[in-house]
C-alpha positions, 0 to 999 in steps of 0.5 A: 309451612315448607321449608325444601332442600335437594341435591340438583337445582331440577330437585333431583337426588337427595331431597327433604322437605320439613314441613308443618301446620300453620294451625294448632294441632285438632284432636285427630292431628294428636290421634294419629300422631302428626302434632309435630313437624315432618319430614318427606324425601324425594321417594315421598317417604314421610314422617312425624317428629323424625328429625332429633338434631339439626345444624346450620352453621352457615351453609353446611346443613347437618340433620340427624334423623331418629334410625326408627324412621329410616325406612319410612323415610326410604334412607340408609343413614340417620346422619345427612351432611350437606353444603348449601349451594344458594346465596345468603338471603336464601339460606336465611329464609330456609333458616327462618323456617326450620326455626318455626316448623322444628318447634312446631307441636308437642315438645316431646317429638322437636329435636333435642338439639338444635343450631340456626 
């Protein structure tokens, strides 16, 4: 399952994409530590379980990644603040998603907070 965001409607600038398995997590899933969601930008940085708090409230998206996985990531920041441009149906379903791909997996890697 994908849940994606970016900056410019071509998926230019800054861009996430929250991801997880549609199935439980097999042994080497749990090996290798990817039992959890995930979260790729647009440099193709990716990593598992980086996301500690996510708000949407409305259409202002606000994340904050754990700062370990900053340079997996490729970002500068661990807080991203953005303002959803889209229409209510489309931020409903972005919404949908994170609630299921954020409480994907191993309890200890989700966010400890988290408001949709």
């Amino acid at each position: 399952m994908s849940a994606g965001i970016a900056e410019a409607e071509d998926g230019g600038g800054l861009m996430f994409d929250f991801q997880c398995s549609t199935c439980e997590p097999d042994e080497q899933d749990i090996a290798l530590g990817w039992d959890t969601h995930c979260v790729v930008t647009a440099n193709q940085g990716t990593a598992y379980g980086a996301v500690s708090e996510l708000t949407l409230h409305g259409n202002m998206l606000r994340i904050v990644l754990d700062p370990h996985d900053l340079d997996a990531l490729g970002l500068p920041d661990p807080e991203i603040e953005a303002i959803i441009e889209a229409d209510g149906e489309a931020i409903e379903q972005f919404r949908n998603a994170l609630r299921r791909i954020l409480a994907y997996g191993r309890a200890d890697a989700r966010p400890s907070v988290v408001h949709l």
